[in-house]
GUDREN-125619 format. One record per residue (C-alpha): residue in three letters; chain; x, y, z. Coordinates in Angstrom, 1 decimal. Example, Ala and Ser with C-alpha at 12.3 -4.5 7.8 and 13.67 -1.06 7.14 Angstrom:
BEGIN
<r type="ala" mol="A" xx="12.3" yy="-4.5" zz="7.8"/>
<r type="ser" mol="A" xx="13.7" yy="-1.1" zz="7.1"/>
END
This chain:
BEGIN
<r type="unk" mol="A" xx="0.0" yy="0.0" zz="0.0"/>
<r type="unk" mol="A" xx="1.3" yy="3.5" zz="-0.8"/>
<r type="unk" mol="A" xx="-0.7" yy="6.8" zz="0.6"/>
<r type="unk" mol="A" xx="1.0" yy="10.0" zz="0.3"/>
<r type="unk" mol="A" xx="-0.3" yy="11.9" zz="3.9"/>
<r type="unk" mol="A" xx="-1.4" yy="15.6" zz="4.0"/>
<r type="unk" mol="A" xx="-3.8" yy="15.6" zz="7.2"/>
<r type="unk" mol="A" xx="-3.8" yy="16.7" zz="10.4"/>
<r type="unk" mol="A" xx="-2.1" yy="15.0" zz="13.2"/>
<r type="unk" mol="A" xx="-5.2" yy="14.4" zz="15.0"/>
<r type="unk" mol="A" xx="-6.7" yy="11.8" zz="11.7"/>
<r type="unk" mol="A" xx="-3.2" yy="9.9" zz="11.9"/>
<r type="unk" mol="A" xx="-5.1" yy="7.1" zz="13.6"/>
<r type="unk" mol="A" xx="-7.9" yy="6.7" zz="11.5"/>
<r type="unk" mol="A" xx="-6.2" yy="6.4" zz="8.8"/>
<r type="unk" mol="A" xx="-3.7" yy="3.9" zz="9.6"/>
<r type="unk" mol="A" xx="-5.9" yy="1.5" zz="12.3"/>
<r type="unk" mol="A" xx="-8.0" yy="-0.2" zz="9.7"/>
<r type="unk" mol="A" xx="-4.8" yy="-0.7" zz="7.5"/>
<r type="unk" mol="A" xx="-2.3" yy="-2.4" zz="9.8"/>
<r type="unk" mol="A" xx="-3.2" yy="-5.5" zz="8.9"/>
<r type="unk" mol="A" xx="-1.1" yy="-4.6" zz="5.3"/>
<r type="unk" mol="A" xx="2.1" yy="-6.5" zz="5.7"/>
<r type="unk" mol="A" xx="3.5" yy="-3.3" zz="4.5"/>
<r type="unk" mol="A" xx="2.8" yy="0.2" zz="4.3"/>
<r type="unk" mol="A" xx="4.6" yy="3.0" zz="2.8"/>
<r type="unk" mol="A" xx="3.4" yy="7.1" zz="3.6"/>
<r type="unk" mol="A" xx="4.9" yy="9.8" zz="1.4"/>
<r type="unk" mol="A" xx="5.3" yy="13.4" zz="2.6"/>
<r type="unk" mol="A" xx="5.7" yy="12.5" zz="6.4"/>
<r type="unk" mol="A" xx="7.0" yy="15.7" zz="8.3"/>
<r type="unk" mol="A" xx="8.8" yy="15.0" zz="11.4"/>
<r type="unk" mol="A" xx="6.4" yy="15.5" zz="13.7"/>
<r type="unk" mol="A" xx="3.9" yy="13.4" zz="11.9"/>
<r type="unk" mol="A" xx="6.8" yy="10.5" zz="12.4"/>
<r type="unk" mol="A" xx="7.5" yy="11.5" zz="16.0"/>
<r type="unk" mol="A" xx="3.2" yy="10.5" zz="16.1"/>
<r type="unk" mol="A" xx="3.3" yy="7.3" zz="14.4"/>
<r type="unk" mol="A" xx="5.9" yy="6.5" zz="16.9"/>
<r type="unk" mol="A" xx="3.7" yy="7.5" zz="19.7"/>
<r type="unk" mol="A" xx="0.8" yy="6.1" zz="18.4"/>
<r type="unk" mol="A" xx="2.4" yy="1.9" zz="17.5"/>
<r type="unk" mol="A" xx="4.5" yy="2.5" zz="20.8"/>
<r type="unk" mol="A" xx="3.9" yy="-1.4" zz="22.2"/>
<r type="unk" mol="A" xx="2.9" yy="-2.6" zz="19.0"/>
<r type="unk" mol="A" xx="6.4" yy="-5.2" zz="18.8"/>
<r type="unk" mol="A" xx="5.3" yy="-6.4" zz="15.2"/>
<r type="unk" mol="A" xx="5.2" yy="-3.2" zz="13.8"/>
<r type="unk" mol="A" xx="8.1" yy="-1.7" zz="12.6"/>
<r type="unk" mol="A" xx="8.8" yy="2.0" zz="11.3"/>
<r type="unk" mol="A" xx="11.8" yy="2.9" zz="9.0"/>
<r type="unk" mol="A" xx="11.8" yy="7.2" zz="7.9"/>
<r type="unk" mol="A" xx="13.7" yy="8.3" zz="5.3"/>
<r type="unk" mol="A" xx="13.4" yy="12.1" zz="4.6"/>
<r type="unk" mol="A" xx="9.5" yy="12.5" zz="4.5"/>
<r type="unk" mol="A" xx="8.9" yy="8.6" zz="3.3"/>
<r type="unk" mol="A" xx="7.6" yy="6.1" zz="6.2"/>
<r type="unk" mol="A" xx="7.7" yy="2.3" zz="5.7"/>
<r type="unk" mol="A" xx="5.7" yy="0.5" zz="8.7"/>
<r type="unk" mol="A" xx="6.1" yy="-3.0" zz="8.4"/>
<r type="unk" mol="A" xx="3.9" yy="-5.7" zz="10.0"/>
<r type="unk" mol="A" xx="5.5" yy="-9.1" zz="10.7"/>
<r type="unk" mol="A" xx="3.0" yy="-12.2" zz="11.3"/>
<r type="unk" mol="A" xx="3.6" yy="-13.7" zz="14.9"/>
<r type="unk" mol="A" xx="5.7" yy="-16.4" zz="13.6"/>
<r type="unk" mol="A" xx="8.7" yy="-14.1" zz="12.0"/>
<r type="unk" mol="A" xx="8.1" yy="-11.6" zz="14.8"/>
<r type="unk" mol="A" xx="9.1" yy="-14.4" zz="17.2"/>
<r type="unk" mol="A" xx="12.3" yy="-16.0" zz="15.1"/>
<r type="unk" mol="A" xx="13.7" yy="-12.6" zz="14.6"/>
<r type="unk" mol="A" xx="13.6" yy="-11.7" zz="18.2"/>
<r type="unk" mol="A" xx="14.5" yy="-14.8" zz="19.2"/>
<r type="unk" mol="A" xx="17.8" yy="-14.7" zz="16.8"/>
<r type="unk" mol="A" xx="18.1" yy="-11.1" zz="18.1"/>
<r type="unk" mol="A" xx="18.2" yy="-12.3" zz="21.5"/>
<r type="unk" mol="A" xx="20.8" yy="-15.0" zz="21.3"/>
<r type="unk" mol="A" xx="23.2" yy="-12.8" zz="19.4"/>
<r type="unk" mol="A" xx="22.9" yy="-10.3" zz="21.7"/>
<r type="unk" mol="A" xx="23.5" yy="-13.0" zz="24.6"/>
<r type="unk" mol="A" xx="27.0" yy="-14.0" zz="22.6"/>
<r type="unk" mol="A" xx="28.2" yy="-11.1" zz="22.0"/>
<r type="unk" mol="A" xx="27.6" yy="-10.2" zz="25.9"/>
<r type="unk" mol="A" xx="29.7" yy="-13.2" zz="26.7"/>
<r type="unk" mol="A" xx="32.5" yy="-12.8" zz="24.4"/>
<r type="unk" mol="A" xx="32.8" yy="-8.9" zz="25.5"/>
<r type="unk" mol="A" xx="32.9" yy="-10.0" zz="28.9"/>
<r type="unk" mol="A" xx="35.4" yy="-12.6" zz="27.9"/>
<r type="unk" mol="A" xx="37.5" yy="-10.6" zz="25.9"/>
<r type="unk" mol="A" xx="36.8" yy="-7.2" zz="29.0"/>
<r type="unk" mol="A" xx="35.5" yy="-5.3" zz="26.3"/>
<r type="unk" mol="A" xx="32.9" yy="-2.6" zz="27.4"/>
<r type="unk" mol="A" xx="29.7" yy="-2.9" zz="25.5"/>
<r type="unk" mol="A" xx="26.8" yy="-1.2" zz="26.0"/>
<r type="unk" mol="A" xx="23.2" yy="-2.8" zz="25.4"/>
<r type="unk" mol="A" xx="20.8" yy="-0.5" zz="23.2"/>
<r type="unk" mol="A" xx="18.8" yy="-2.8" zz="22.3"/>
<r type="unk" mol="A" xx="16.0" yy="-2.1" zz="19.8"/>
<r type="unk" mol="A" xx="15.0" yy="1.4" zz="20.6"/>
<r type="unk" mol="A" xx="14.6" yy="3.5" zz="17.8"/>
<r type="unk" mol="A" xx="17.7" yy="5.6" zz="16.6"/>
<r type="unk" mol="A" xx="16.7" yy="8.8" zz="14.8"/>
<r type="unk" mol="A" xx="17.6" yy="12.2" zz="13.8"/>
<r type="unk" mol="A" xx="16.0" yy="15.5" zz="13.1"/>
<r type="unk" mol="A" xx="18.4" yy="17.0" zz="11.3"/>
<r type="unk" mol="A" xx="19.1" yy="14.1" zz="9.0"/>
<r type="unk" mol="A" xx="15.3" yy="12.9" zz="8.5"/>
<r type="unk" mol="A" xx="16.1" yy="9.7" zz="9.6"/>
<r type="unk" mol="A" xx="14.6" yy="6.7" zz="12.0"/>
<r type="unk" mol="A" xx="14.2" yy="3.6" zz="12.6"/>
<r type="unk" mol="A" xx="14.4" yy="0.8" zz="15.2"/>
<r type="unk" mol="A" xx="17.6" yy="-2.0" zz="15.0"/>
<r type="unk" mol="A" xx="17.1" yy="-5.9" zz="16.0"/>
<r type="unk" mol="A" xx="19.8" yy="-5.1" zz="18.5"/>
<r type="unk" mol="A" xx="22.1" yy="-2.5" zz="19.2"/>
<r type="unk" mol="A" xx="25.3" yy="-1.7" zz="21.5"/>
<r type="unk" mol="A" xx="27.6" yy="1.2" zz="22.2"/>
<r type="unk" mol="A" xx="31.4" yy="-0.1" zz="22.3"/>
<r type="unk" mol="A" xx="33.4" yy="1.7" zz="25.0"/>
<r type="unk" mol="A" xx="31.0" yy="4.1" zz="26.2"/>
<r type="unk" mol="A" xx="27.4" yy="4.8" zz="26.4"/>
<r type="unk" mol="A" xx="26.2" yy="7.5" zz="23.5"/>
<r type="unk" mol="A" xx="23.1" yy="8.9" zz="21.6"/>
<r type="unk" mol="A" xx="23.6" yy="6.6" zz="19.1"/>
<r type="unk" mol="A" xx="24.7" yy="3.0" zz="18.6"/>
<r type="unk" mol="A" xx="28.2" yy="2.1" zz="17.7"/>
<r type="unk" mol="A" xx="26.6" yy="-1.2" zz="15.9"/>
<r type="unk" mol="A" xx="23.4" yy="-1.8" zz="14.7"/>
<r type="unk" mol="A" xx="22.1" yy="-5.9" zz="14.0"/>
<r type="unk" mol="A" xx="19.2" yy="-6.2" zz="11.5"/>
<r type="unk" mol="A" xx="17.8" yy="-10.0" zz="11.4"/>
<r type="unk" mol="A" xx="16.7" yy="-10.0" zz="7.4"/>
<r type="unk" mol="A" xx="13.1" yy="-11.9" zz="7.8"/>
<r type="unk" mol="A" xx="11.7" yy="-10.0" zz="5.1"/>
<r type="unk" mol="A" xx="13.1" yy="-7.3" zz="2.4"/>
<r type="unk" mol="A" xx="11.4" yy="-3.9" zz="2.7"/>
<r type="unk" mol="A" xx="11.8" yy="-0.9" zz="0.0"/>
<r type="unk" mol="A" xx="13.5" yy="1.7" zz="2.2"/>
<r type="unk" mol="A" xx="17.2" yy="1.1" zz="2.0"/>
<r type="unk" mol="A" xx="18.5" yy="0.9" zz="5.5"/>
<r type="unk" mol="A" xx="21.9" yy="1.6" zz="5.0"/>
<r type="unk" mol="A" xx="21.2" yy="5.1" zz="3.7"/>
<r type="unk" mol="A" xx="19.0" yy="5.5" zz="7.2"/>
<r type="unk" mol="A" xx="22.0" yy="4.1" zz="8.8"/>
<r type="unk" mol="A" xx="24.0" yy="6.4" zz="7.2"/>
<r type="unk" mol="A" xx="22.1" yy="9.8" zz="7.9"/>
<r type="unk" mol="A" xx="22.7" yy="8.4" zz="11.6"/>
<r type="unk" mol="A" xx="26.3" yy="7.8" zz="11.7"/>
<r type="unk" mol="A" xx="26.1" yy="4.5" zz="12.8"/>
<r type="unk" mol="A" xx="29.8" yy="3.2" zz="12.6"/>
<r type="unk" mol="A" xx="28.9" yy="-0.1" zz="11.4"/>
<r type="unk" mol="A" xx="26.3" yy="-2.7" zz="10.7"/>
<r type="unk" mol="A" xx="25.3" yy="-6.1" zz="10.1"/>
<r type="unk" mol="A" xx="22.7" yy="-8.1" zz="8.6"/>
<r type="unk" mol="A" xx="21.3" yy="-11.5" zz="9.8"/>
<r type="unk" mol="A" xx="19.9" yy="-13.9" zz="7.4"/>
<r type="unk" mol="A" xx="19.7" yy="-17.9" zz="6.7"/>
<r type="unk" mol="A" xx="22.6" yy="-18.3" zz="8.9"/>
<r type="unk" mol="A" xx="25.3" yy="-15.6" zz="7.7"/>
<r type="unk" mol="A" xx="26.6" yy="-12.2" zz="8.2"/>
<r type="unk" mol="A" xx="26.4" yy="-9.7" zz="5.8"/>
<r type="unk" mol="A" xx="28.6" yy="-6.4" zz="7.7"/>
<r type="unk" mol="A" xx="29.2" yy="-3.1" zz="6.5"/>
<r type="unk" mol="A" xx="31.3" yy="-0.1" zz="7.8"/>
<r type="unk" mol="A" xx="30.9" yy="3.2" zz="7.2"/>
<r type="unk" mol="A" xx="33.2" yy="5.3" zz="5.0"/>
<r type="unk" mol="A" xx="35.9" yy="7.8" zz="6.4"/>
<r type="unk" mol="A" xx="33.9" yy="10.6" zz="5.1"/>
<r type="unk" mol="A" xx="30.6" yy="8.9" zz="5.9"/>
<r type="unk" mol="A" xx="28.9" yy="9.3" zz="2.5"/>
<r type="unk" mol="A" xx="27.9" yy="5.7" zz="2.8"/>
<r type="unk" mol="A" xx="29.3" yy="2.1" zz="3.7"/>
<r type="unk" mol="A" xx="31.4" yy="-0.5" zz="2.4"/>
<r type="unk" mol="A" xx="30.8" yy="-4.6" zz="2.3"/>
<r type="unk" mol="A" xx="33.0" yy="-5.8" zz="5.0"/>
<r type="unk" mol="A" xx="34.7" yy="-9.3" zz="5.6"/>
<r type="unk" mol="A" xx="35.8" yy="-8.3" zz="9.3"/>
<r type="unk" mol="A" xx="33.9" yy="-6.2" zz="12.3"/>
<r type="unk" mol="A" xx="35.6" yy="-3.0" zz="12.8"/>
<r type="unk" mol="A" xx="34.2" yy="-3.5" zz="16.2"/>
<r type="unk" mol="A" xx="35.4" yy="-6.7" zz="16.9"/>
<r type="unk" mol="A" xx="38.5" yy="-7.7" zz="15.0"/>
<r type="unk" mol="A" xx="39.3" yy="-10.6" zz="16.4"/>
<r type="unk" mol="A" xx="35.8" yy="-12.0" zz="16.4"/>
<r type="unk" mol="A" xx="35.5" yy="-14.9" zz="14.3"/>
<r type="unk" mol="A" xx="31.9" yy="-14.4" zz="13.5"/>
<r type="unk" mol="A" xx="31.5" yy="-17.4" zz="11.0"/>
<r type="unk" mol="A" xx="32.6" yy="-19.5" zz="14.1"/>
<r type="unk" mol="A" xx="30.0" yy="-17.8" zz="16.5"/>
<r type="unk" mol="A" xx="26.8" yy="-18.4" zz="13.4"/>
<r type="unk" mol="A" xx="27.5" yy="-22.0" zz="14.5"/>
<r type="unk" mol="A" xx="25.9" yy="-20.8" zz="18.2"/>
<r type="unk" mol="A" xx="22.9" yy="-19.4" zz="17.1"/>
<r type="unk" mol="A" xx="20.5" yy="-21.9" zz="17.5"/>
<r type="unk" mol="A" xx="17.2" yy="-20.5" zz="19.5"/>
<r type="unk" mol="A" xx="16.1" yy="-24.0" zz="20.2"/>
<r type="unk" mol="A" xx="18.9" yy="-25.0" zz="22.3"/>
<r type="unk" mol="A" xx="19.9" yy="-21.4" zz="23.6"/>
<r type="unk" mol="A" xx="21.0" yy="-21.9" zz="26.9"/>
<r type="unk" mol="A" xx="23.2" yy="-24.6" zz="25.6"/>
<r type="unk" mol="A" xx="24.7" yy="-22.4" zz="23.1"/>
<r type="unk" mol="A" xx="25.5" yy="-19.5" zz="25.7"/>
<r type="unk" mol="A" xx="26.9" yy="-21.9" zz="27.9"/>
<r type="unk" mol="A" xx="28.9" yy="-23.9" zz="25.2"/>
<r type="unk" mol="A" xx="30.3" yy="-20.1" zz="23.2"/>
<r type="unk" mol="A" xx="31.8" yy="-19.3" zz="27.1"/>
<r type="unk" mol="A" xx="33.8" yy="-22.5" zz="27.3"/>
<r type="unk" mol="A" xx="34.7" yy="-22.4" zz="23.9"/>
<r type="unk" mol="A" xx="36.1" yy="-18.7" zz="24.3"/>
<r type="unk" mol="A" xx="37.5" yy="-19.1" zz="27.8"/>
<r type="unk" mol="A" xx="39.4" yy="-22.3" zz="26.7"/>
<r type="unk" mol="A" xx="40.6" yy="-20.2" zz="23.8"/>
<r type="unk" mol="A" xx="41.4" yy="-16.9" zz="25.2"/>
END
């Protein structure tokens, strides 16, 4: 579905309600106060999911099922990379999924998972997006407007990362985190398996204490 929006705040809610069934929705001239609303007004709403992009507004609705697997993926990765920070004494920060945004750039949207590295900020250091579905806005140019230093995609079992350019106009394909260089995250895909999570956790700890 594509609407372009010029109505008051106040019909936001009429409009949208009846539709959010749509697995996807895009609006056209969003201002930034209108986006600041929808944000308001799906706040609890876990399987909807906004992603602004200088006046355009995807909202995505995942059925229960995906909603589930990509927390539950989100979850566990975040749970390994807690361990091997603590393993490895690097500081890392928990963001989770809060949504990162920015006025002056026109930008928004709200990560799988995301940390600071170091020390707690406004924004994320990294950002972890679990690819359950494709959507139209690109998120790396949202990621971009943001500053996020780096990020990484989840789907069917591999990493995709990207890192942000020197100047950062936009981002480069990645083999290696810039966060974590010595992270062998090939190995670590081999740990994230919801089913037997606690296992997993338990098993990545011996595995990088024995190695460390």
């Amino acid at each position: 579905m594509k609407v372009t929006l010029d109505i008051p705040q106040v019909e936001l809610e009429k409009l949208i309600a009846p539709a959010i069934a749509e697995p996807r929705i895009a609006l056209y001239d969003i201002n930034w106060q209108q986006y600041q609303t929808f944000i308001d007004l799906f706040s609890g709403h876990q399987n909807l999911h906004l992603t602004y992009l200088k006046g355009a507004l995807e909202i995505v609705t995942l059925s229960p099922e995906h909603e589930m697997l990509e927390r539950m993926i989100a979850r566990l990765i975040a749970r390994l990379l807690y361990v091997y920070a603590d393993v490895m004494n690097i500081d890392l920060f928990s963001c989770g999924s809060a949504t990162c945004k920015s006025e002056f750039t026109a930008r928004g949207l709200e990560p799988d998972e995301s940390f600071c590295i170091g020390q707690r900020q406004e924004l994320p250091d990294l950002a972890i997006e679990i690819t359950v579905t494709s959507g139209g806005i690109d998120k790396l140019e949202v990621y971009q407007g943001l500053g996020i230093t780096e990020v990484w995609f989840y789907q069917n079992g591999k990493f995709a990362l990207y890192g942000i350019n020197s100047d950062r106009s936009g981002y480069n394909a990645i083999a290696q985190s810039q966060s974590f260089p010595n992270l062998d995250l090939n190995l670590m895909v081999e740990y994230i398996q919801p089913d037997q999570e606690p296992v997993m956790v338990r098993a990545w700890r011996k595995f990088l204490s024995a190695n460390d």
